[in-house]
C-alpha positions in Angstrom: 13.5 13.4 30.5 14.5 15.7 33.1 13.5 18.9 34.2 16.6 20.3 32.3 15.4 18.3 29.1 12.0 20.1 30.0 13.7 23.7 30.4 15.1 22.9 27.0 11.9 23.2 25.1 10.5 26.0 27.5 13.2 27.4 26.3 13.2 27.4 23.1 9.7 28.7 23.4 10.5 31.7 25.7 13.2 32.8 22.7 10.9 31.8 19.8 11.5 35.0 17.2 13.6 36.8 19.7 16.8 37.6 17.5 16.5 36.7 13.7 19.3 35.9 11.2 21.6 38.0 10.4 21.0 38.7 14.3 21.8 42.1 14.0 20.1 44.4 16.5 20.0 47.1 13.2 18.2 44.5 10.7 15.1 45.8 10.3 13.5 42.3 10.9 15.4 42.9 14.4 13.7 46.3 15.1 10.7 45.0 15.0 11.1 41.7 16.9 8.7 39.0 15.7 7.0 38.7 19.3 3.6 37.8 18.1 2.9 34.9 20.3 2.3 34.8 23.9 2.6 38.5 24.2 0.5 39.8 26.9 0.4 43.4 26.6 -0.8 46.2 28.9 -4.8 46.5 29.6 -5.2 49.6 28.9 -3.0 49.2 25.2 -5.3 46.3 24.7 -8.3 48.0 25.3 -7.8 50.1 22.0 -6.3 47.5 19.9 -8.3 44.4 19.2 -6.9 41.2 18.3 -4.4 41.7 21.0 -4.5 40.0 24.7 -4.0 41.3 28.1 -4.0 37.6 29.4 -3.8 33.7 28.5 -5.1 30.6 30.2 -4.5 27.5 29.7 -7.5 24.6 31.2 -5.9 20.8 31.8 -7.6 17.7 32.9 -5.8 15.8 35.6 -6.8 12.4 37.0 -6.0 10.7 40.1 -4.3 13.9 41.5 -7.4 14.7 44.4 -4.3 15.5 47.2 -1.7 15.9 44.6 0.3 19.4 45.1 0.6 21.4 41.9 3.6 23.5 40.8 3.1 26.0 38.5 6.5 28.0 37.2 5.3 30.6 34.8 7.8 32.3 32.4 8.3 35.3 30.0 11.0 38.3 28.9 10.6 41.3 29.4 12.7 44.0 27.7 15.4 45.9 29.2 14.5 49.2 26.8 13.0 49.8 23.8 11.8 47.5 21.3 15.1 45.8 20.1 16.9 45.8 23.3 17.9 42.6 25.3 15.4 40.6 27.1 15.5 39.7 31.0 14.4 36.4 32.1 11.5 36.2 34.8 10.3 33.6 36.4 7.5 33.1 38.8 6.3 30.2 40.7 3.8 28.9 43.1 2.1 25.8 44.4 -1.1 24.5 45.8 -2.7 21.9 47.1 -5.5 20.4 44.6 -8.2 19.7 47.3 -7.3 23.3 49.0 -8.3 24.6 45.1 -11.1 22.7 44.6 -12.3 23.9 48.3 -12.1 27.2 46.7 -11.7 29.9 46.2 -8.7 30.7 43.5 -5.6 31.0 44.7 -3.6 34.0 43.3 -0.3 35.5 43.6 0.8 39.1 42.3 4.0 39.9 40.6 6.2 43.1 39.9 9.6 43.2 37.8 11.6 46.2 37.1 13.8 45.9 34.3 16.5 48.4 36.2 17.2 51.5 37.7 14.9 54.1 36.8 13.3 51.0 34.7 9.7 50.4 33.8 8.2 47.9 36.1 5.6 45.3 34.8 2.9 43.6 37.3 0.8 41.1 36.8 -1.5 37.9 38.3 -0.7 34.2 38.5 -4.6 32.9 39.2 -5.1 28.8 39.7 -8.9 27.2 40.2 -9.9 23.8 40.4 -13.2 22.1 39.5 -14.4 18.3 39.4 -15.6 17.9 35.9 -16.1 14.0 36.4 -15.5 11.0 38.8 -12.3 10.0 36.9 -10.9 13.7 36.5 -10.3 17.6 37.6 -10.0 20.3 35.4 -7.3 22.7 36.4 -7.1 26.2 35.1 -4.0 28.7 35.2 -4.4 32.0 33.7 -1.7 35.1 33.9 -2.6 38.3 33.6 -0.8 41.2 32.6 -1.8 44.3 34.9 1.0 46.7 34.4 -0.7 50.7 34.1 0.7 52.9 31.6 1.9 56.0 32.5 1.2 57.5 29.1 -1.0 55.6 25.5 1.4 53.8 24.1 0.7 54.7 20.4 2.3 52.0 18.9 2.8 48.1 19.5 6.7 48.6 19.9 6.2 50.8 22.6 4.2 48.8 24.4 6.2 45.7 24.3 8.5 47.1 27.6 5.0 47.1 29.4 4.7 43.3 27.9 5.3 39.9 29.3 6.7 38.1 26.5 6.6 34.8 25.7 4.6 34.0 28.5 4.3 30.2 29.2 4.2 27.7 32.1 5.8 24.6 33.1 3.3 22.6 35.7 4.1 19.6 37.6 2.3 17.2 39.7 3.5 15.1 42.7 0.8 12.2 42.6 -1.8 11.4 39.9 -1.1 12.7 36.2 -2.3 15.1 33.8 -4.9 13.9 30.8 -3.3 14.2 27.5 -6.1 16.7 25.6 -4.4 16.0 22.0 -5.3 12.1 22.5 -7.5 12.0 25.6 -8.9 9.0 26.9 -12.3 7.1 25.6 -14.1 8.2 28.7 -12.9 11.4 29.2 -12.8 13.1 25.3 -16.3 14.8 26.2 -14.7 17.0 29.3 -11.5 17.2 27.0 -13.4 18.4 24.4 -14.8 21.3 27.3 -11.5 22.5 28.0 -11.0 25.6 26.5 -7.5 27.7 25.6 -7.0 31.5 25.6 -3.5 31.9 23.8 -2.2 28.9 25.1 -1.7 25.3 24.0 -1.5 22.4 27.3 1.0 19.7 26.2 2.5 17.2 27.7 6.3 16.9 28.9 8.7 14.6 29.5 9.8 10.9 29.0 7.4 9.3 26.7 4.4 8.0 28.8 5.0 10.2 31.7 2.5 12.4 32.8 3.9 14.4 35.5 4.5 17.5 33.6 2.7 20.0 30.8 3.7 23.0 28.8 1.5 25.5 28.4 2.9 26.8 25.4 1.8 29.9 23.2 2.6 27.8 19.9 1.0 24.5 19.2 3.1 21.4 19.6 2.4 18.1 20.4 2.7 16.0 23.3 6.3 15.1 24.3 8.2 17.8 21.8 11.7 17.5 21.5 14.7 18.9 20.5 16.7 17.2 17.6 19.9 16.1 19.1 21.7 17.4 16.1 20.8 21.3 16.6 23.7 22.6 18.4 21.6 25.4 20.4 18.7 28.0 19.3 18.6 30.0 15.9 15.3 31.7 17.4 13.8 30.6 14.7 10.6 27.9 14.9 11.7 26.7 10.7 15.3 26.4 12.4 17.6 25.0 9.5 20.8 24.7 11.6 23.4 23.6 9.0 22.4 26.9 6.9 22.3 29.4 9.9 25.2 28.4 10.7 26.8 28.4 7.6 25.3 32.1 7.1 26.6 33.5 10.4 30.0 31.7 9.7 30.0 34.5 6.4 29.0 37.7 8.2 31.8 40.1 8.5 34.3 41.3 11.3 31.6 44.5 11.7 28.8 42.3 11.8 30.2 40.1 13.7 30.6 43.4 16.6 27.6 44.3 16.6 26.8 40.6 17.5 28.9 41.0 20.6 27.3 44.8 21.6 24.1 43.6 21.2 23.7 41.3 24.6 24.8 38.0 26.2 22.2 35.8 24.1 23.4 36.5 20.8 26.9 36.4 21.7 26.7 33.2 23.2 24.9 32.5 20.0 28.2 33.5 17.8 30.7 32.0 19.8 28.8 28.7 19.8 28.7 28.9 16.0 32.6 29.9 15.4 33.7 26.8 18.4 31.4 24.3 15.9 33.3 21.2 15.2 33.5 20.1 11.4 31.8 16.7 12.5 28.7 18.6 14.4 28.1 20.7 11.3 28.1 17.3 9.5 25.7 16.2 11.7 23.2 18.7 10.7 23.2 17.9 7.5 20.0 15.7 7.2 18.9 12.8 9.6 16.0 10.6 8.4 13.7 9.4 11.5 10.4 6.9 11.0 7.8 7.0 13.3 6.2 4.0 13.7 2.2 3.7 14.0 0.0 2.2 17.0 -0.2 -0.6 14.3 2.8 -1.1 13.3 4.1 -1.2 17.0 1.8 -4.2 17.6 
């Protein structure tokens, strides 16, 4: 798989539950978007409102990567307005040398976005550390931290989201050596496996079968090597995604509905557009695939 195949499934992460059917901007499901994972939210709202998370980090075993460089791309949306309004990509990346890292001490890189003129600005910390947990493996942390000050309480969750990196994941990569599956670790290292520990963030691996180059640290659990059904035509936002009926359903909505689609932002018109160009053999294509995945057994 390549990095494109990977930015797929980031992808789909980064949009989970950001525009739900019927898609409209005014459905009330829409008004309050369904943003409930990997949301970090400001300190100071976090502070007065437990159960939610200023900060995620992820920790990953890695083997044979001693002089290896690390790339580390993290992710997330944040909101051009209000609670409803479109979403702007941002992306931040940095790398570093493992033995630098395990040298100590972290190395950490500040961010700022500003989602426009006059806009509100969010800031926030990339932080990476390194440790040897064992003669066959590191352990790699990465933890993101949102840092953005409000100017005034936000009383409410939806007025905080602005303030928010949403979605927030990362895509890591390694030049030499490979990152330790945590899901099915090796025999001799499941104990240090065992010892890594997740804030809000679930370390998977990426990729082509077998490779282990590459990890999402995701905000929803997956397994190693997710993919995307080659069926689904493109994201319903939507982690039950039933294709063949979202697009049926958005197929029915009327002409009005249908504008409001179009005001409401380049994603869900894309979205619309995609559904209306569908070809009569794709939409068969939806329709139900049956796949069998074999056991270790069975393989052998």
């Amino acid at each position: 798989m390549r990095l494109d195949g990977i930015k797929g499934i980031a992808n789909a992460v980064l949009y989970e539950g950001y525009m739900l059917y019927p898609y409209r901007p005014s459905a009330l499901k829409n008004q309050r978007p369904g943003w409930s994972f990997g949301t970090l939210l400001p300190p100071a709202y976090v502070e007065t409102t437990p159960g939610d998370s200023d900060y995620m980090e992820g920790q990953m075993l890695l083997a044979g990567a001693d002089s290896a460089d690390v790339n580390v791309e993290i992710r997330f949306l944040q909101l051009a307005g209000s609670a409803g309004a479109e979403a702007l990509e941002r992306t931040v990346s940095l790398t570093a040398p493992m033995n630098e890292l395990l040298a100590g001490p972290k190395k950490s890189q500040q961010f700022t976005f500003c989602s426009g003129q006059g806009g509100v600005k969010v800031e926030g910390t990339v932080e990476l550390t390194a440790t040897r947990v064992s003669d066959a493996a590191l352990k790699l942390v990465v933890r993101v931290h949102n840092r953005t000050p409000l100017v005034t309480r936000a009383a409410s969750r939806d007025e905080a989201l602005p303030y928010s990196l949403i979605a927030a994941h990362a895509i890591l990569a390694i030049n030499q050596g490979e990152f330790v599956s945590l899901l099915d670790p090796p025999e001799n290292l499941k104990t240090e496996a065992a010892a890594c520990h997740q804030r809000g963030a679930f370390p998977v691996l990426v990729g082509d079968e077998g490779s282990r180059q590459n990890m999402l640290l995701s905000p929803i659990i997956l397994e190693d090597y997710p993919k995307i059904a080659p069926e689904s035509p493109g994201d319903f936002f939507d982690s039950a995604e039933i294709d063949e009926l979202l697009t049926l359903r958005l197929l029915t909505l009327t002409d009005s509905e249908k504008d409001e689609l179009r005001r409401a932002g380049k994603t869900t018109l894309d979205l619309l557009d995609r559904t209306h160009s569908c070809r009569p053999e794709e939409l068969l294509r939806m329709h139900g695939v049956i796949r069998e995945r074999l056991t270790e057994k069975e393989h052998s």
